[in-house]
mmCIF file as Biopython writes it, N, C-alpha, C and O atoms, coordinates in Angstrom:
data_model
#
loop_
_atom_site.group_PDB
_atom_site.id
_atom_site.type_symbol
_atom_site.label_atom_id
_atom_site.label_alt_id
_atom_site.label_comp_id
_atom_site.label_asym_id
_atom_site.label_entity_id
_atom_site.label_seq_id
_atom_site.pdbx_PDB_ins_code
_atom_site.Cartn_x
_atom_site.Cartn_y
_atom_site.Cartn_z
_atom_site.occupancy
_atom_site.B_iso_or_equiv
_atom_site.auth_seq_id
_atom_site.auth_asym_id
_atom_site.pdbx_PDB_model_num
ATOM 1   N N  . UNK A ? 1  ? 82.688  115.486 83.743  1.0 0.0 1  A 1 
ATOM 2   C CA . UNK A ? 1  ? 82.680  116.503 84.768  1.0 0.0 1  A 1 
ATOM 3   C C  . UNK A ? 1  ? 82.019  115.967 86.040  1.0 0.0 1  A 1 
ATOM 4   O O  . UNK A ? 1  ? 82.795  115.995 86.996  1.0 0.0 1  A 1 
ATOM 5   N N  . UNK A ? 2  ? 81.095  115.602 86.251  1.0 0.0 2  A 1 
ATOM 6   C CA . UNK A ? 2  ? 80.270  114.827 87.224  1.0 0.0 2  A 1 
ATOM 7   C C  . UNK A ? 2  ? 81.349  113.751 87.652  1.0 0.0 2  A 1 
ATOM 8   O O  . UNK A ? 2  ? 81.853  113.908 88.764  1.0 0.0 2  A 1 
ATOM 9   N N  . UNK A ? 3  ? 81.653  112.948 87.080  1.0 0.0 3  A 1 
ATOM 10  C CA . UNK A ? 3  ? 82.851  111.631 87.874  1.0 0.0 3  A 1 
ATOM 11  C C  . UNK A ? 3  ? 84.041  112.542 88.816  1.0 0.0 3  A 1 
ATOM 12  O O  . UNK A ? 3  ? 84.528  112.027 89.823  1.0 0.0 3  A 1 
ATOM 13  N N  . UNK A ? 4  ? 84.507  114.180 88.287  1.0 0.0 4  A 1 
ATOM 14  C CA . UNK A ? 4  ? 85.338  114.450 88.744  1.0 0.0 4  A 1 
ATOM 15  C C  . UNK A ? 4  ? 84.324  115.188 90.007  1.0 0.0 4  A 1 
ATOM 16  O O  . UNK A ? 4  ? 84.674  115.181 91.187  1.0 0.0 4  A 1 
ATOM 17  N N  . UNK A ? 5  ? 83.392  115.636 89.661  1.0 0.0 5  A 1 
ATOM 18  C CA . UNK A ? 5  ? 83.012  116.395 90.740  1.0 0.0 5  A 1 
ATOM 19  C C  . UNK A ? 5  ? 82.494  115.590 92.070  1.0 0.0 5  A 1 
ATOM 20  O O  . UNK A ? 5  ? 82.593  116.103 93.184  1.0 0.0 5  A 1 
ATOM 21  N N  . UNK A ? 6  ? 81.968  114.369 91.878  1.0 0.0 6  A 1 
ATOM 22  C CA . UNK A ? 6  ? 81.818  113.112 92.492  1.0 0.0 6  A 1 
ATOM 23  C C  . UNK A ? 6  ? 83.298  112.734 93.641  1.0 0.0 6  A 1 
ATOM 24  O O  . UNK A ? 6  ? 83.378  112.618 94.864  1.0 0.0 6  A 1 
ATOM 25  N N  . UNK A ? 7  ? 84.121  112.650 92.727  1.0 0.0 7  A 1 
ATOM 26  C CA . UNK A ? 7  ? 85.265  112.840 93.598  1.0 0.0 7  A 1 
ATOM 27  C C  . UNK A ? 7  ? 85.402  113.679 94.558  1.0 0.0 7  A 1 
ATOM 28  O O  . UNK A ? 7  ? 85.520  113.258 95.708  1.0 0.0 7  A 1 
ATOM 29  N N  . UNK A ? 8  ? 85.413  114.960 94.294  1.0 0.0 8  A 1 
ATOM 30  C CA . UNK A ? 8  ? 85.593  115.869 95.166  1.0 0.0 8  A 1 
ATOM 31  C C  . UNK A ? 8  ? 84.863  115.713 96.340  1.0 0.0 8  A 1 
ATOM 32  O O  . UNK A ? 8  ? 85.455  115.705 97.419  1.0 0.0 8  A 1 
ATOM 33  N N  . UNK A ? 9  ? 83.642  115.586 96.274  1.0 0.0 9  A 1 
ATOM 34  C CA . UNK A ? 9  ? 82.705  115.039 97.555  1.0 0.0 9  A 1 
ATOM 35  C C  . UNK A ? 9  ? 83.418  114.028 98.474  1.0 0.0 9  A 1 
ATOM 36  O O  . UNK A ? 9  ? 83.034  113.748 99.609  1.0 0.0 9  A 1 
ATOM 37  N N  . UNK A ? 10 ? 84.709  113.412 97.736  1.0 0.0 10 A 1 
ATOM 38  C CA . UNK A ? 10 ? 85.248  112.277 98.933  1.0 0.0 10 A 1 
ATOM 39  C C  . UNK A ? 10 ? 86.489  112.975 99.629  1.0 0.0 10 A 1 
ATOM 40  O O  . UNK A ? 10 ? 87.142  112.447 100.529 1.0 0.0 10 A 1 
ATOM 41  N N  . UNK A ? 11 ? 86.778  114.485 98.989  1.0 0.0 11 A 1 
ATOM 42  C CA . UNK A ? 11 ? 88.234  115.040 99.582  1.0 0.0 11 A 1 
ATOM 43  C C  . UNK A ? 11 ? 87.662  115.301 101.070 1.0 0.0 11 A 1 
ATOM 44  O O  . UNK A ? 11 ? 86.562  115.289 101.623 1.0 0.0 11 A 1 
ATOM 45  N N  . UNK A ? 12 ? 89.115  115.561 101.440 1.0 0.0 12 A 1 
ATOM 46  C CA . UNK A ? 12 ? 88.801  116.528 102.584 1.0 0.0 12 A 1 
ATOM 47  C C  . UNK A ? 12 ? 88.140  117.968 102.498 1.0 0.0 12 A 1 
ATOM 48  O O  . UNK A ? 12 ? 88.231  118.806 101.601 1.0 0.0 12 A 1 
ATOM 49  N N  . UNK A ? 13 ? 87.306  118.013 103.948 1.0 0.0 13 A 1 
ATOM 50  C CA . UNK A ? 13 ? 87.004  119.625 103.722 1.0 0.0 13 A 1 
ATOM 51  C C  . UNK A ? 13 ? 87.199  121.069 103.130 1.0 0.0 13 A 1 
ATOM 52  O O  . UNK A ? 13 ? 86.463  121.798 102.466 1.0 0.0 13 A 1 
ATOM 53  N N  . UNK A ? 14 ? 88.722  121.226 103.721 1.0 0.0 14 A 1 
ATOM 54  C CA . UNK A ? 14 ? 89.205  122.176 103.234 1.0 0.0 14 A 1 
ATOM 55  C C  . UNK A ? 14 ? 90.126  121.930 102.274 1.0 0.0 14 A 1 
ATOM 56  O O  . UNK A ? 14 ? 91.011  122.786 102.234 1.0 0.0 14 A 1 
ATOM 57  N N  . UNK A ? 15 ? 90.238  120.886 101.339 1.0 0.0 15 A 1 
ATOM 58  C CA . UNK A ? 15 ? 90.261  120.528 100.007 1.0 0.0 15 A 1 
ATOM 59  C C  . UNK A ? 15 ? 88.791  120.888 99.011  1.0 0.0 15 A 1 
ATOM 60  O O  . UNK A ? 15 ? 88.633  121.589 98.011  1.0 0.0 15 A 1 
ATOM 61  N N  . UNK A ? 16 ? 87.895  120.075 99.797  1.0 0.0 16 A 1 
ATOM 62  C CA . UNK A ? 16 ? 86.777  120.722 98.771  1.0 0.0 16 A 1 
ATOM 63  C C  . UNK A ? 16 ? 86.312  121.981 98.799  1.0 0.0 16 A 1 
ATOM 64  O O  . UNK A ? 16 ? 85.460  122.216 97.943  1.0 0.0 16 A 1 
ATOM 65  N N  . UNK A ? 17 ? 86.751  123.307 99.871  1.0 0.0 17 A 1 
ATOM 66  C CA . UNK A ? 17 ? 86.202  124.009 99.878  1.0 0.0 17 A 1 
ATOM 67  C C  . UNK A ? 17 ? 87.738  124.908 98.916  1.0 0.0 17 A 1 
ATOM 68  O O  . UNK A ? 17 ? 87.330  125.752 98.118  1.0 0.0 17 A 1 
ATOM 69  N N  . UNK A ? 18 ? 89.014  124.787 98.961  1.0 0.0 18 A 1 
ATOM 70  C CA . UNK A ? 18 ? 89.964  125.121 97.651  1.0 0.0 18 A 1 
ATOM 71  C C  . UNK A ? 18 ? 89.174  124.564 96.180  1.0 0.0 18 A 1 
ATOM 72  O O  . UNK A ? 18 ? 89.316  125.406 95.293  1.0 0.0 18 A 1 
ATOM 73  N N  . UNK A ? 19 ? 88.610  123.694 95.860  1.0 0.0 19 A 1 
ATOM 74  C CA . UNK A ? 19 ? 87.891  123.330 94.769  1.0 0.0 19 A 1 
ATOM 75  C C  . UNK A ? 19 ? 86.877  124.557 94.186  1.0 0.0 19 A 1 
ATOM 76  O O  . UNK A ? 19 ? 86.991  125.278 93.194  1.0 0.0 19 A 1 
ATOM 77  N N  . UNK A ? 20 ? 85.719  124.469 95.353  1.0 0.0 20 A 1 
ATOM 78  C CA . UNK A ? 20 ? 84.904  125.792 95.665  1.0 0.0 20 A 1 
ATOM 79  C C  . UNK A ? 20 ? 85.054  127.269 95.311  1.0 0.0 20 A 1 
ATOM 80  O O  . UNK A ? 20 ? 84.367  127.913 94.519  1.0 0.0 20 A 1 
ATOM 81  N N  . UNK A ? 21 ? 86.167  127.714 96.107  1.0 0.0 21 A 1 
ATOM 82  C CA . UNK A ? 21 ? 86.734  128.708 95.725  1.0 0.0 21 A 1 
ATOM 83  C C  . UNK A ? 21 ? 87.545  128.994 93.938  1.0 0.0 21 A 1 
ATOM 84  O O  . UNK A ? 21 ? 87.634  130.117 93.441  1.0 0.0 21 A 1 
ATOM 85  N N  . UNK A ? 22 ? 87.920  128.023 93.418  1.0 0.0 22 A 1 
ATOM 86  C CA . UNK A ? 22 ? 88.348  127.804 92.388  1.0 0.0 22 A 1 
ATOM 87  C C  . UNK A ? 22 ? 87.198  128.487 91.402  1.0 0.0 22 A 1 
ATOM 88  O O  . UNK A ? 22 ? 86.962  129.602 90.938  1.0 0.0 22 A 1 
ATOM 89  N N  . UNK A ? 23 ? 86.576  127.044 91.354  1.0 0.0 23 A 1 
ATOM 90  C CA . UNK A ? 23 ? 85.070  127.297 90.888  1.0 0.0 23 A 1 
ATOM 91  C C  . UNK A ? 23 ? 84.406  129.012 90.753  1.0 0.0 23 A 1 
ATOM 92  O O  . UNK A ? 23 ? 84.176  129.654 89.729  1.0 0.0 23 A 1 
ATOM 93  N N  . UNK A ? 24 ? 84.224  129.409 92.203  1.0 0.0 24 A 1 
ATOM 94  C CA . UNK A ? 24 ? 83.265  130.740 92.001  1.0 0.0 24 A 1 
ATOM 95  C C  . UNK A ? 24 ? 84.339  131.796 91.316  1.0 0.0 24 A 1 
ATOM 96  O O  . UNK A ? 24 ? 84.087  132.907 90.849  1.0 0.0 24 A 1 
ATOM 97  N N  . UNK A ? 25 ? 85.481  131.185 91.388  1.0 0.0 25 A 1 
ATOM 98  C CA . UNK A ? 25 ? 86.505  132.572 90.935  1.0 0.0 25 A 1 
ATOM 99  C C  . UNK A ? 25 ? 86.112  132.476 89.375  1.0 0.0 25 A 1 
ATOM 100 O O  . UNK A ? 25 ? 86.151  133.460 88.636  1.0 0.0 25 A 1 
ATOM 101 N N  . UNK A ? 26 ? 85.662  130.967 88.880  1.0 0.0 26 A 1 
ATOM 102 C CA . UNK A ? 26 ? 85.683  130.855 87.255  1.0 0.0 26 A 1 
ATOM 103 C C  . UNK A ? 26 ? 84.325  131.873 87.321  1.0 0.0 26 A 1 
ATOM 104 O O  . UNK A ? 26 ? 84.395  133.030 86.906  1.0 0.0 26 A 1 
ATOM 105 N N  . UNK A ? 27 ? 83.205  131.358 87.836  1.0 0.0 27 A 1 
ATOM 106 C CA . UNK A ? 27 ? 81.891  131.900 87.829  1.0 0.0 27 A 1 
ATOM 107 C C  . UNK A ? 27 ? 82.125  133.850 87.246  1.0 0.0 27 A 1 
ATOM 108 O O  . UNK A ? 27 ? 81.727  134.476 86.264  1.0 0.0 27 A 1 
ATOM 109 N N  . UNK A ? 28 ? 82.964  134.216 88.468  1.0 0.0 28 A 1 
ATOM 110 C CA . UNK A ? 28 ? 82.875  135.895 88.623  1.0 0.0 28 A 1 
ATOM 111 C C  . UNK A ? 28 ? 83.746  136.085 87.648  1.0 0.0 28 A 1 
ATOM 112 O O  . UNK A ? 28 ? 83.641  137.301 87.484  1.0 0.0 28 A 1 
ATOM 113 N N  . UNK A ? 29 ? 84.592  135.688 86.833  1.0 0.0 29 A 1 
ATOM 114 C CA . UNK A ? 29 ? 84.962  136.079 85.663  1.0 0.0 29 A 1 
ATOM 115 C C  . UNK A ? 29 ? 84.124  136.244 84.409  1.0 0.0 29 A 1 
ATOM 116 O O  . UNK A ? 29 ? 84.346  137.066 83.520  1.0 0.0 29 A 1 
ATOM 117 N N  . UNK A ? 30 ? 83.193  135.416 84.443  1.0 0.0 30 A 1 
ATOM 118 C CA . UNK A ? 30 ? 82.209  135.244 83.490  1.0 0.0 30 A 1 
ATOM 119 C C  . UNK A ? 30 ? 80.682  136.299 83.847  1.0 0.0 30 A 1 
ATOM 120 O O  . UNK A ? 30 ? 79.693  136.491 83.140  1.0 0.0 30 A 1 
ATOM 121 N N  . UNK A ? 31 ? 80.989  136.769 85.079  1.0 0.0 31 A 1 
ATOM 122 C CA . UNK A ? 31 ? 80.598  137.996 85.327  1.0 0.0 31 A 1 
ATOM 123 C C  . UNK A ? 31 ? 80.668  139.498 84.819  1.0 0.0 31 A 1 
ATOM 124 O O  . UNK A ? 31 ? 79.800  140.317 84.515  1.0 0.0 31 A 1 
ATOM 125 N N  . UNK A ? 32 ? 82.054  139.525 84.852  1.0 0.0 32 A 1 
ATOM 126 C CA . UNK A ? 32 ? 82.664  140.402 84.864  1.0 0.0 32 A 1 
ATOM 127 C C  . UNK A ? 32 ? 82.655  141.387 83.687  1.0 0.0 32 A 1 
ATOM 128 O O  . UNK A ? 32 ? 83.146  141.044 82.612  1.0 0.0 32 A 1 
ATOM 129 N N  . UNK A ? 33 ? 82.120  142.586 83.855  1.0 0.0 33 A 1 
ATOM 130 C CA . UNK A ? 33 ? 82.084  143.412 82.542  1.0 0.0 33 A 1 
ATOM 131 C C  . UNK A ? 33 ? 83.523  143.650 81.672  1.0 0.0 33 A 1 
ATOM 132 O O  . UNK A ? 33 ? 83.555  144.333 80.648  1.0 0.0 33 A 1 
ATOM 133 N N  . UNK A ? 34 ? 84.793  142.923 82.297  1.0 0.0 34 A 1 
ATOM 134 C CA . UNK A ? 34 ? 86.032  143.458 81.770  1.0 0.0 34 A 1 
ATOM 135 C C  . UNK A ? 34 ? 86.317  142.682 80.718  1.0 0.0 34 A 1 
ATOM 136 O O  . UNK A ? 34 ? 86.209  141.510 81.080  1.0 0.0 34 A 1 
ATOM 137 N N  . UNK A ? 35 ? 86.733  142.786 79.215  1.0 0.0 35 A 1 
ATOM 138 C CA . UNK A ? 35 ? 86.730  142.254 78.666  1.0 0.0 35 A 1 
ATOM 139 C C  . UNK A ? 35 ? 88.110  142.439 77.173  1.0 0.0 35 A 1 
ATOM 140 O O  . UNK A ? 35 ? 87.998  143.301 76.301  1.0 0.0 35 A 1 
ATOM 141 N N  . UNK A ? 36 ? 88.942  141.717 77.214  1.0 0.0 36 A 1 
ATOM 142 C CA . UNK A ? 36 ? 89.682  141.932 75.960  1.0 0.0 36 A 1 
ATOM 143 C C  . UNK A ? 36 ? 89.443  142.351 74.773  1.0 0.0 36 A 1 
ATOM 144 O O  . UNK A ? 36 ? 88.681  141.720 74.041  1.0 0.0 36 A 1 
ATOM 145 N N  . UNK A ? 37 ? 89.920  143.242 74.460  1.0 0.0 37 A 1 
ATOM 146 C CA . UNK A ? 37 ? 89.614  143.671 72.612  1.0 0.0 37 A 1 
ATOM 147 C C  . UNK A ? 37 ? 90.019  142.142 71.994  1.0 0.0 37 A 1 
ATOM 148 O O  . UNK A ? 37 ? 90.420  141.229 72.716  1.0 0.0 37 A 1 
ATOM 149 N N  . UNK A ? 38 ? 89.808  142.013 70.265  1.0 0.0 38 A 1 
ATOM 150 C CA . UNK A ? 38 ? 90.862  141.125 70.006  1.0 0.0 38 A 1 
ATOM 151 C C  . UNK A ? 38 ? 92.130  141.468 69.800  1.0 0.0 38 A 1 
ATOM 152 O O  . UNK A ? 38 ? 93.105  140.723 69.900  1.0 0.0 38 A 1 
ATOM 153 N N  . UNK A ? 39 ? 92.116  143.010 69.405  1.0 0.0 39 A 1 
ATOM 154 C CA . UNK A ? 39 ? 93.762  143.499 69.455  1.0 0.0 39 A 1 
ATOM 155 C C  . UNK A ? 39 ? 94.442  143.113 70.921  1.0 0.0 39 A 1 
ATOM 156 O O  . UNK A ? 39 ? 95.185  142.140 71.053  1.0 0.0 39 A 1 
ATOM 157 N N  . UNK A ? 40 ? 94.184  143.764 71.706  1.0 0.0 40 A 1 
ATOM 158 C CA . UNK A ? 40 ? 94.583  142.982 73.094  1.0 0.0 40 A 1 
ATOM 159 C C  . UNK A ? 40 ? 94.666  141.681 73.383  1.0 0.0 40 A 1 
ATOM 160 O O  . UNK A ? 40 ? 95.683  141.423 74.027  1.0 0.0 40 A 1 
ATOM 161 N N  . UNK A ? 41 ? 93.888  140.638 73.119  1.0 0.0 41 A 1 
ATOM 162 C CA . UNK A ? 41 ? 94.133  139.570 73.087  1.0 0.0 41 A 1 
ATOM 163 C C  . UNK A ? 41 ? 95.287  138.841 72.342  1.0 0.0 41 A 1 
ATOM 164 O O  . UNK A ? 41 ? 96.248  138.251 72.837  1.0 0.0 41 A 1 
ATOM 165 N N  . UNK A ? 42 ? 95.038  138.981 71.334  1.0 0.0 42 A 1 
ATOM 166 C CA . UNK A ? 42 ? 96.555  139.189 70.318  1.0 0.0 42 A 1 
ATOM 167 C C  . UNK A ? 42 ? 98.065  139.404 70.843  1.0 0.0 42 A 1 
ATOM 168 O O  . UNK A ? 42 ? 99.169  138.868 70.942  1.0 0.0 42 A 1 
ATOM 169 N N  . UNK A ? 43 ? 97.539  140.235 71.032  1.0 0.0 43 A 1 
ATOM 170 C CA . UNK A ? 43 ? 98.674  141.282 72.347  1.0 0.0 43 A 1 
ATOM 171 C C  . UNK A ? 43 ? 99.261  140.135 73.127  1.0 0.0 43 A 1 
ATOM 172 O O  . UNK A ? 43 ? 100.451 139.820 73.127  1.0 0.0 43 A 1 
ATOM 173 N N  . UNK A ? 44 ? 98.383  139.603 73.728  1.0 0.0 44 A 1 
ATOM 174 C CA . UNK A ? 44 ? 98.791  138.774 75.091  1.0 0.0 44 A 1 
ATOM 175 C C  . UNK A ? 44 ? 99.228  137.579 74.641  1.0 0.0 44 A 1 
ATOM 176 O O  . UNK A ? 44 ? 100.140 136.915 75.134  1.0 0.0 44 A 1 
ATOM 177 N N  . UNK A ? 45 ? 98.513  137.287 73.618  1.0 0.0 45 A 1 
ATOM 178 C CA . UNK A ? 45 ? 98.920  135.896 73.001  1.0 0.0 45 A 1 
ATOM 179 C C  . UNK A ? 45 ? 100.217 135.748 73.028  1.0 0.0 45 A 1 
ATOM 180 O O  . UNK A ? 45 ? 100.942 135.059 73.745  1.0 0.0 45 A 1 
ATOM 181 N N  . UNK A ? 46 ? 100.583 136.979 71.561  1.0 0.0 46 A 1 
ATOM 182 C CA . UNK A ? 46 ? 102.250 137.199 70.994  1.0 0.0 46 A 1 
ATOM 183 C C  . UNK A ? 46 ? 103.291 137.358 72.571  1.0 0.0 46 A 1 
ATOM 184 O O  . UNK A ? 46 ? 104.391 136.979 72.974  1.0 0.0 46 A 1 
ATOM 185 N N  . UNK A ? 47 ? 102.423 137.954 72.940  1.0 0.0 47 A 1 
ATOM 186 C CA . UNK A ? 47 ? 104.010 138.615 74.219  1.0 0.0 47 A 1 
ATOM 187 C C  . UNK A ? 47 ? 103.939 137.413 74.887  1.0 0.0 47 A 1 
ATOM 188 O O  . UNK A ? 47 ? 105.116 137.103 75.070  1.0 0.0 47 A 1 
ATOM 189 N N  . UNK A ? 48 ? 102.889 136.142 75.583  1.0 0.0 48 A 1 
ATOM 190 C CA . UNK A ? 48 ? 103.266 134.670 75.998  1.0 0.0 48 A 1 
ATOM 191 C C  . UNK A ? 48 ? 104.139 134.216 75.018  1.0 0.0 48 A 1 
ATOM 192 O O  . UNK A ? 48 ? 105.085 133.613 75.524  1.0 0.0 48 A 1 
ATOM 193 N N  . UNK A ? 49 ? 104.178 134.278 73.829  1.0 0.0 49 A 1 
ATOM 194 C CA . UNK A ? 49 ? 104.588 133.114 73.050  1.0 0.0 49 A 1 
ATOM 195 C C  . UNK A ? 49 ? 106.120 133.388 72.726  1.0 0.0 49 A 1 
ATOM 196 O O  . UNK A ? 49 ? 106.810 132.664 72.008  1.0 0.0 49 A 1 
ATOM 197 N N  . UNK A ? 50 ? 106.543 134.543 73.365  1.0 0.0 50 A 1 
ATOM 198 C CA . UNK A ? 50 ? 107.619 135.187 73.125  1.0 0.0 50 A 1 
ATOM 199 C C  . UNK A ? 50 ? 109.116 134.086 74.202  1.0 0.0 50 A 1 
ATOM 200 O O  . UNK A ? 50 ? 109.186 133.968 75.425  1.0 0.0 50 A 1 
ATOM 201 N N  . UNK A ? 51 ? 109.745 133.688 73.492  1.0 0.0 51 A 1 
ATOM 202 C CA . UNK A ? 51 ? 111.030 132.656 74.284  1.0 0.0 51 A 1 
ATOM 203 C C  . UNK A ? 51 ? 111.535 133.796 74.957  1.0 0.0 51 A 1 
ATOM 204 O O  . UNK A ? 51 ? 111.744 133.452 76.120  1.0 0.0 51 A 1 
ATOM 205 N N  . UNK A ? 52 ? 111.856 135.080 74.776  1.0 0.0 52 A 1 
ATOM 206 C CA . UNK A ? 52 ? 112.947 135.373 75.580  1.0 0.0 52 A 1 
ATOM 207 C C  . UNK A ? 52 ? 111.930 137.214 76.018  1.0 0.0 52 A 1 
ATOM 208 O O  . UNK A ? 52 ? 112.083 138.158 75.243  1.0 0.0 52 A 1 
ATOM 209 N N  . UNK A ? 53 ? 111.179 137.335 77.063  1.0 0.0 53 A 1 
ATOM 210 C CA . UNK A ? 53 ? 110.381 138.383 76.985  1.0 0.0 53 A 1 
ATOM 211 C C  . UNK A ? 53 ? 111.305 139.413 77.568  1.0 0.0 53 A 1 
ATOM 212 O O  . UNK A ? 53 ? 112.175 138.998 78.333  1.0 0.0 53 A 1 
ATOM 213 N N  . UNK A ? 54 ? 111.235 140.738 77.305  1.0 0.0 54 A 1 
ATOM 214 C CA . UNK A ? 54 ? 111.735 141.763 78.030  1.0 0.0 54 A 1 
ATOM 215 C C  . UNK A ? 54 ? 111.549 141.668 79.070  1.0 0.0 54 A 1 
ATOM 216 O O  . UNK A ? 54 ? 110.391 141.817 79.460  1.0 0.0 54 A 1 
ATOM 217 N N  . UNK A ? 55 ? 112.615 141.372 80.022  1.0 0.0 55 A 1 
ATOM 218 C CA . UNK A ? 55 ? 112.489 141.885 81.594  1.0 0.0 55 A 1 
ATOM 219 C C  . UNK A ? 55 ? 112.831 143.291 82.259  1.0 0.0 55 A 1 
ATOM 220 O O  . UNK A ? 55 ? 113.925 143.779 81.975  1.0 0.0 55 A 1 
ATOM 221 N N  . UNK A ? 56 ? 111.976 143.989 83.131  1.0 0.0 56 A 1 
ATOM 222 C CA . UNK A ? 56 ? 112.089 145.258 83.440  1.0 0.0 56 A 1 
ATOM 223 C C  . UNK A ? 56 ? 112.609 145.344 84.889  1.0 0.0 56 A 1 
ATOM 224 O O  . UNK A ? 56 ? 112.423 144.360 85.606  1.0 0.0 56 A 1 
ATOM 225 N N  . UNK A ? 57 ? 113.344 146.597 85.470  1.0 0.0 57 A 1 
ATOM 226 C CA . UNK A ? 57 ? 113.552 146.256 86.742  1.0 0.0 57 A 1 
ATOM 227 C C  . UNK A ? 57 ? 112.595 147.288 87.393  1.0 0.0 57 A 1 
ATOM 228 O O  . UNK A ? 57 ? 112.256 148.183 86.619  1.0 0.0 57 A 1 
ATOM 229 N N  . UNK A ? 58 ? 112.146 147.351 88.502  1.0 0.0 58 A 1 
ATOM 230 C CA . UNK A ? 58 ? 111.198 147.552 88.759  1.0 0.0 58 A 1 
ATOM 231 C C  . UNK A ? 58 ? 111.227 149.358 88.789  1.0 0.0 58 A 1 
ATOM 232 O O  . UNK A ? 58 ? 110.255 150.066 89.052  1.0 0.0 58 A 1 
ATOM 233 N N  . UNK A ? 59 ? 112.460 149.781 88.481  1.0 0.0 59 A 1 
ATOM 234 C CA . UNK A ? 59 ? 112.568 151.645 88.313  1.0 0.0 59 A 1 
ATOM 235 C C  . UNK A ? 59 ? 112.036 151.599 86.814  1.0 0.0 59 A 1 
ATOM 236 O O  . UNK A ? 59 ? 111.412 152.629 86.555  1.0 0.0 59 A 1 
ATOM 237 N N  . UNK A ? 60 ? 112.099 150.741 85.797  1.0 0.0 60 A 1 
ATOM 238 C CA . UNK A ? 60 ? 111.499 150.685 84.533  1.0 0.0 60 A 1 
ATOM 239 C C  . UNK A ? 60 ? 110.303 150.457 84.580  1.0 0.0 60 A 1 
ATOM 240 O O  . UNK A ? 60 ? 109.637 150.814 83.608  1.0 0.0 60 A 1 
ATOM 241 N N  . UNK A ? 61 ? 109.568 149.733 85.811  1.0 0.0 61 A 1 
ATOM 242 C CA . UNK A ? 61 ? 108.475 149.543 85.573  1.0 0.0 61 A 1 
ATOM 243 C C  . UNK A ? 61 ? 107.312 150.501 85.736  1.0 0.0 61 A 1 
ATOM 244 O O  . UNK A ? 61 ? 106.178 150.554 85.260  1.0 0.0 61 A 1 
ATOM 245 N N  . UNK A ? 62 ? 108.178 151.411 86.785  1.0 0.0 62 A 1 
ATOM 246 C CA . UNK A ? 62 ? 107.285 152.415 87.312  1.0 0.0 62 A 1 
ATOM 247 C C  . UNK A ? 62 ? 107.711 153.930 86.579  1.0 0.0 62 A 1 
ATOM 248 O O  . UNK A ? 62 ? 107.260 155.026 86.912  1.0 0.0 62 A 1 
ATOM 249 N N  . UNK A ? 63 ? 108.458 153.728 85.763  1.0 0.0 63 A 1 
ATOM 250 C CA . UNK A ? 63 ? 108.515 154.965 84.812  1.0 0.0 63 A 1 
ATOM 251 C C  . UNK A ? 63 ? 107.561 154.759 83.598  1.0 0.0 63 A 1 
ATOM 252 O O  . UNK A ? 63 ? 107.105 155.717 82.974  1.0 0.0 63 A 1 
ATOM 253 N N  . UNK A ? 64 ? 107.291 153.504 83.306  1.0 0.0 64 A 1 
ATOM 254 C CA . UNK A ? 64 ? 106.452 153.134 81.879  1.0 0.0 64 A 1 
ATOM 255 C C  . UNK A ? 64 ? 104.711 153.414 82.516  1.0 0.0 64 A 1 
ATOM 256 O O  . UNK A ? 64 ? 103.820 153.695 81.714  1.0 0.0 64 A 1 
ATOM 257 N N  . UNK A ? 65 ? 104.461 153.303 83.839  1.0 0.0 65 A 1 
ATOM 258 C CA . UNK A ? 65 ? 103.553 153.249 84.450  1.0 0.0 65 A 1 
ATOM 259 C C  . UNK A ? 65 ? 103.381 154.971 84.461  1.0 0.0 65 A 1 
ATOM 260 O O  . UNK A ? 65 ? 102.329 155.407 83.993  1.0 0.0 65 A 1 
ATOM 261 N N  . UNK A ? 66 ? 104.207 155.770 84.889  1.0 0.0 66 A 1 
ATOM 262 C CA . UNK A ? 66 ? 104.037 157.666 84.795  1.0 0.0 66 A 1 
ATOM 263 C C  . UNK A ? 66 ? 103.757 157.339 83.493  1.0 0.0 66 A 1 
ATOM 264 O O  . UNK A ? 66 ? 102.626 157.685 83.153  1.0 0.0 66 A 1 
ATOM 265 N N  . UNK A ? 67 ? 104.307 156.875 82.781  1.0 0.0 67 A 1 
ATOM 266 C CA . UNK A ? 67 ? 104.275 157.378 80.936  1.0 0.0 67 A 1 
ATOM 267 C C  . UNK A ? 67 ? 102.412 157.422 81.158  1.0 0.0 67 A 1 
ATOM 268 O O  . UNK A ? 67 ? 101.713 158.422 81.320  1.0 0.0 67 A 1 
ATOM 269 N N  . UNK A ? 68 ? 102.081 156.294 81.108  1.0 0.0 68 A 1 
ATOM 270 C CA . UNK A ? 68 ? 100.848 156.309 81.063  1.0 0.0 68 A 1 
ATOM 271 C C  . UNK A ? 68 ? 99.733  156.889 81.758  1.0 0.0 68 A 1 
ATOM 272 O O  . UNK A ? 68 ? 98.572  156.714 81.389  1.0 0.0 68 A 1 
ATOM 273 N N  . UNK A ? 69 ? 100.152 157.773 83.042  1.0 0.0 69 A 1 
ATOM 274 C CA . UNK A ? 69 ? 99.590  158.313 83.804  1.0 0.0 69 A 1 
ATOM 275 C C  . UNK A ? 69 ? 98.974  157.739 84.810  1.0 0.0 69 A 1 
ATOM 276 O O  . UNK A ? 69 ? 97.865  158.153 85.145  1.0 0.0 69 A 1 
ATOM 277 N N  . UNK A ? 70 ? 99.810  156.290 85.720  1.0 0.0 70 A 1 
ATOM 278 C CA . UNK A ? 70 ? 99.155  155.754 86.534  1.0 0.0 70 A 1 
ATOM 279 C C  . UNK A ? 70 ? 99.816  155.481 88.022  1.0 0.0 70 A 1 
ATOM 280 O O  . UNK A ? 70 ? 99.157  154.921 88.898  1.0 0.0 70 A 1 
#
């Protein structure tokens, strides 16, 4: 980690400061009170791992969204 971060010190500016930003985005996740069940996680796993996923058009998307009250 250090050899790579070493590097970065030789990018350009606003290269190292995209690095930066990277970085604090990992930080505030690890913040963050939001957190997956493992059922949910599961969830997300299976539906990535899925070859051919349901695609919705976007009048489907926003009727499944009323379903739920949002």
């Amino acid at each position: 980690m250090k050899a790579v971060l070493d590097r970065v010190l030789g990018w350009p500016p606003e290269r190292q400061q995209e690095a930066a930003d990277i970085l604090m985005s990992i930080e505030a996740q690890d913040r963050s009170g939001y957190r997956l069940s493992d059922e949910q996680l599961a969830e997300l796993r299976r539906r990535r791992a899925e070859r051919d996923p349901e695609v919705l058009s976007l009048a489907e998307f926003d009727e499944r969204l009323r379903r739920f009250g949002v």
